[in-house]
N, C-alpha and C positions, 0 to 999 in steps of 0.2 A: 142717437142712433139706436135702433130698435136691435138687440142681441138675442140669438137662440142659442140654446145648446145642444146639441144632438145627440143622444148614447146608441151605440150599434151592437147587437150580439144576442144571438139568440138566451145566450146564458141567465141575459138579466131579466129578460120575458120571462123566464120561466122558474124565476126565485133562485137558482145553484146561485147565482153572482151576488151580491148587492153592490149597487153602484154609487160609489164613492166618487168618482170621476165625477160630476157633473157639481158637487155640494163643492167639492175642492176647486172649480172653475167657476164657479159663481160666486166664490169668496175672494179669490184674485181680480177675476174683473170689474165689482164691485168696487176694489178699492181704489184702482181706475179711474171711478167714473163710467165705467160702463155695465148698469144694471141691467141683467139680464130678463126681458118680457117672456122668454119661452124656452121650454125645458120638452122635450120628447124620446123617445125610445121605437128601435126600427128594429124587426131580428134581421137574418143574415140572409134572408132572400133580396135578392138584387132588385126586383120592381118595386119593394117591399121599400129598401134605402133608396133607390133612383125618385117614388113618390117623396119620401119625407123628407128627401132633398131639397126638390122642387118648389115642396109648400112654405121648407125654412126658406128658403132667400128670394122665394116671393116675399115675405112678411117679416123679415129681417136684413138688415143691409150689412150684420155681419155674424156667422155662422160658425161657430167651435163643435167637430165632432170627434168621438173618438172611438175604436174598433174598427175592424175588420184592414187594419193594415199588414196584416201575417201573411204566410204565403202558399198557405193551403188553400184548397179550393174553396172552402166557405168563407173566407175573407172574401169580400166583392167591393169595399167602398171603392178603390180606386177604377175597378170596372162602370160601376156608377158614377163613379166622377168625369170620364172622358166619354160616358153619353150625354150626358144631362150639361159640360159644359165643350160638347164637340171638340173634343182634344184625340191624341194617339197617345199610345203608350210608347214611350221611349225609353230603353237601353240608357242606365247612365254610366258609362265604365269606368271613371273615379269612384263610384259610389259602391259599384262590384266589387271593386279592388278593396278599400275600405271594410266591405261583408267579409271577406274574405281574408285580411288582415286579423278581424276582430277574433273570427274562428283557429286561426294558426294561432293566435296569444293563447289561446285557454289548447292547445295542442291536439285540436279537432281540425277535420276537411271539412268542411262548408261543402252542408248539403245540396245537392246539384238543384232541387226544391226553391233555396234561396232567393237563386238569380230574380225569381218571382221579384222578394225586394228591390233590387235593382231599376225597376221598370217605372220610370215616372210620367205624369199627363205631359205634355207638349206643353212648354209655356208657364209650367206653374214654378213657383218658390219653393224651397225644400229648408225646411229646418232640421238642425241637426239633431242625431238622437246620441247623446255621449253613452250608454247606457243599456243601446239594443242596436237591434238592427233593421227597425223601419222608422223612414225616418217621415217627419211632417211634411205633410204638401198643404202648399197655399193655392188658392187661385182668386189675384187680386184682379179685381174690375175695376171700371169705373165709379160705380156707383155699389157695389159691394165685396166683401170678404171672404171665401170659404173657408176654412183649416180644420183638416182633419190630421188628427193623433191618435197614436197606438190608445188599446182599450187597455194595455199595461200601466195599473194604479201609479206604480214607480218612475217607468219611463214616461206616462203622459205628465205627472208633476214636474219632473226633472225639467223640461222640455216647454212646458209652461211658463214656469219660474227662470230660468235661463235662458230662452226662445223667444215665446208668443210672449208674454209680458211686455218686454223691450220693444217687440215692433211694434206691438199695439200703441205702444206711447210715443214711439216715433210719430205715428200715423196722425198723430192729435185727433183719434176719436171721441173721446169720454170729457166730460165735466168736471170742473173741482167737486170733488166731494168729501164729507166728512163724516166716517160712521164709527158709533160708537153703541158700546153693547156693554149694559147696566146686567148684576148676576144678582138676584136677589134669594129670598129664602124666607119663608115662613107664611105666605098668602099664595091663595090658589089665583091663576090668572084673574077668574071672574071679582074679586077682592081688588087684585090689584088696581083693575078696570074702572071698575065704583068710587076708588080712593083719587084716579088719576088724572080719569078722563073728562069729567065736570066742567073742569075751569082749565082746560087744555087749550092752547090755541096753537095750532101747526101753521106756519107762513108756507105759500106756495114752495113746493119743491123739499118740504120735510116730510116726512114718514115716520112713524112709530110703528113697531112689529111685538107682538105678546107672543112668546116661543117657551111653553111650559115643558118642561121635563122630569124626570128624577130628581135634578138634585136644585132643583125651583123653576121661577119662572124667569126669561132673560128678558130685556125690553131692548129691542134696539134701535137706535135713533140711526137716521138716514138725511143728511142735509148735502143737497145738489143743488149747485149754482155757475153762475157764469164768472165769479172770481171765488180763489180758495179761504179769502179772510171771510169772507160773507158766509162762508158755508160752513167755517169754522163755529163763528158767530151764532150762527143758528143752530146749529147744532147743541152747542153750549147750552143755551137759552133753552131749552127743552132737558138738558142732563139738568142741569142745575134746579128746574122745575120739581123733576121726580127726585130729585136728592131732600127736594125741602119736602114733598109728600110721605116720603117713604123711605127717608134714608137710613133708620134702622134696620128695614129687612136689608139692604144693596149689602153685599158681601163681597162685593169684588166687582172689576170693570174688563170690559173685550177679554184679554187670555187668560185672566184669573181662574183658576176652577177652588171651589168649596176646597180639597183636599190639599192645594197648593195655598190658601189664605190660612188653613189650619198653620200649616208647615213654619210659616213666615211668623205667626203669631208666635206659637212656643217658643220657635228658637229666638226670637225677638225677647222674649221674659226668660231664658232659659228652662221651661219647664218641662216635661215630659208627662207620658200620656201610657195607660192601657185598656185593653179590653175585654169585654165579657160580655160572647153572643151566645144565644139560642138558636132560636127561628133563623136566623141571617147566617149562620152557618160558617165564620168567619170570613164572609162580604166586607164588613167592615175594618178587616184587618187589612184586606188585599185593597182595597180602595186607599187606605193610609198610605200603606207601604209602594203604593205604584209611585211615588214622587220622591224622585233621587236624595237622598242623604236624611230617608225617615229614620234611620237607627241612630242619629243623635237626638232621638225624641221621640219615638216608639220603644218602647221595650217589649211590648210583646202582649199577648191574649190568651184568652182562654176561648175554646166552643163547648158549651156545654147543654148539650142538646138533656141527655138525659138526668131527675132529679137524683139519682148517687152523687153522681157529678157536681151539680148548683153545693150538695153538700157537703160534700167531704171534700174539694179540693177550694170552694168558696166562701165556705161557711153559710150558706142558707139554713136557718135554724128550719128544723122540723116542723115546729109548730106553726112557722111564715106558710110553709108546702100547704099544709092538713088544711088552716084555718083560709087563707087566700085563695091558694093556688100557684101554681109557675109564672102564672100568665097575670100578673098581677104590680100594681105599684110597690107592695112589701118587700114583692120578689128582687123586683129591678133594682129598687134602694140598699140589699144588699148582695148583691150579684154586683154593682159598681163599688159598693164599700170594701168586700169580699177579694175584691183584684184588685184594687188600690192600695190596700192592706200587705197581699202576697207580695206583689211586682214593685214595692214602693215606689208609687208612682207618685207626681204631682196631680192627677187630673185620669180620675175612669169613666170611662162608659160602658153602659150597659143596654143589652136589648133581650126583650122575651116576648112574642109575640103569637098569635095562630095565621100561621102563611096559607094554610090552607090548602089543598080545596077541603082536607075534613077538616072536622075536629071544633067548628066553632057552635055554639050553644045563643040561645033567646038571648041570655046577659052576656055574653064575651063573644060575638059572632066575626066570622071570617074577617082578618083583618087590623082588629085588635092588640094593640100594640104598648108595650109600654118602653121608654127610655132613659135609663137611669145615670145620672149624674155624682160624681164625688168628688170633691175638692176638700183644700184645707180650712176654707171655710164651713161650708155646710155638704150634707147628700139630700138629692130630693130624688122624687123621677116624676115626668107628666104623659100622661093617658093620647093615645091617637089611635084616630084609624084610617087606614091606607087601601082601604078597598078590597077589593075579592077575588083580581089577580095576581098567583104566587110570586113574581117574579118585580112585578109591579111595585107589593108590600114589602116584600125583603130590600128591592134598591133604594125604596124613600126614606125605610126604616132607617139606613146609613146614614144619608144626605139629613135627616132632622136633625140626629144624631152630634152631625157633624158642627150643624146649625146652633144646637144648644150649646154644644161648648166653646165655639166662637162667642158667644154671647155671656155665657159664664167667664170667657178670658177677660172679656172688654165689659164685665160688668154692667152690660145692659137686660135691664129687666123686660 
């Protein structure tokens, strides 16, 4: 079955929104079995949704949208809905009752405004909204599916995952499928690509996807079939490919993130970690710290943007500053030695780089990065550059960052 997504609202047209509703609905149906062929965006004029209506369930036999079910007057999908599928709006007075329930618990009137909610197509299915107060209309045909959900990120997941998930598997629309997402780290997609794709052989109804980001590149394999061992199978037979290609960079698989493999790592050897940023500004402490129960193995960082700082609370010799520079491999070797040292840590990092836009020179130009390592082994640090935009260089700088000391933990060279 060919699947669209639809997002409604002027908001997202015009950048105030980003729209997260449609990545979140394409990752559930997916799992399904039902990959989604088409994605589009409508603002809140009514011929505007009545078109993109239209053209989805010509071209899709089944249709998830979500906005405009509020009950102000630029809400229109359900106005659009009972032209486009000749329905009436009907009064539901359980479902009044229910708005107006919801409003006396939190010890408010229900706005006379509301009733708008209330008003459903002729004929359609209503999914519940635990969470809000408009709830999902269906309108199932013969030969296709509408559903449209609030453009509320909260209430359309909720509603989703408790809702539309379930019916949709009632319906037996979707295929066995089996997708699985490799996280790698240390090669730029086009690397990856070179190393991969050669001697790749995909059997009808597999997919590979290259999805490069910050904190590397992900490869996700995609296997659909008409039974779910086979798509198991296949699937397999492609992870286990790239595991023998490239399974030192994979750092992790589907929900793994860099920051959560760290986590597992250390406390798996018991050891502990700190830091020592510049350029990054303590990015890398807040990326650490975002994964629940990082203070049995974080102790903590340093940011030290200015060279008083690198010196007197890290010990950067003077002579490193004069004769290198900040921005230098001397610097980073002891700026991770320097915090290691203070914090008694097991295991520092270090980052000094030029973020940019000024400040970079013919020999050390925007981008310029270096990342310093200290263990009870050795301290090293190794040279990169991340490119020429600020935000860009600061988030990879973390994510290599992160990268080298998984690799320092597990001793791969």
């Amino acid at each position: 079955m060919v699947v669209e997504i639809l997002t409604i609202g002027d908001e997202l047209l015009l950048g105030q929104t980003i729209d997260t509703n449609s990545a979140y609905i394409g990752r559930k149906l997916s799992e399904i079995g039902l990959i989604p062929g088409f994605k589009s965006s409508v603002g809140d004029n009514i011929e505007e949704i009545e078109n993109a209506v239209k053209l989805a369930i010509k071209r899709a036999g089944l249709v998830i949208a979500t906005g405009g079910l509020g009950p102000t007057d630029d809400d229109n999908t359900k106005k659009a809905i009972v032209k486009i599928f000749r329905r009436n709006l009907m009064l539901d007075d359980n479902l009044l009752e229910d708005i107006r329930a919801r409003y006396k618990k939190r010890g408010l009137d229900m706005p006379a405004i509301n009733e708008n909610q209330a008003l459903i197509p002729s004929g359609s299915h209503t999914f519940k909204n635990k969470i809000g107060s408009a709830v999902g209309i269906g309108i199932i045909e013969p030969h296709s599916i509408f559903i449209a959900l609030p453009g509320v990120p909260t209430e359309m997941k909720h509603m989703l995952d408790e809702e539309i998930i379930p019916f949709l598997v009632s319906q037996k629309l979707g295929k066995p499928v089996r997708i699985v997402t490799l996280k790698t780290n240390g090669l730029f997609e086009s690397q990856v690509a070179e190393i991969i794709a050669p001697d790749l052989n995909l059997e009808p109804g597999v997919k590979l996807a290259y999805l490069p980001a910050f904190s590397g590149v992900d490869l996700r394999v995609v296997a659909v079939s008409d039974d779910q061992t086979d798509a198991d199978d296949k699937a397999q037979e492609v992870v286990d490919y790239i595991k023998k290609k490239i399974g030192q960079f994979i750092y992790g698989q589907d929900h793994d993130t860099l920051p959560s493999v760290i986590a597992q790592l250390l406390q798996k050897h018991s050891k502990t970690l700190s830091t020592a940023e510049s350029c990054t500004g303590g990015q890398l402490g807040e990326i650490i710290t975002s994964i629940p129960g990082s203070s049995s193995y974080y102790l903590g960082g340093f940011v030290a943007y200015a060279n008083e700082i690198k010196r007197a609370q890290l010990g950067v010799a003077d002579e490193t500053l004069k004769k290198y520079g900040a921005v230098s491999a001397e610097c980073a070797v002891e700026l991770a030695g320097g915090c290691r040292k203070t914090l008694k840590s097991d295991y520092a990092l270090s980052i000094t780089g030029i973020a940019g836009p000024d400040g970079g020179t013919p020999e050390k130009p925007v981008g310029t990065t270096f990342i310093g390592m200290s263990s009870g082994r050795h301290s090293f640090a190794k040279p990169f550059n991340f490119g020429a935009e600020r935000e860009m260089i600061r988030s990879r700088a973390c994510y290599a960052a992160l990268a080298m000391l998984r690799r320092e933990i597990l001793n791969i060279k």
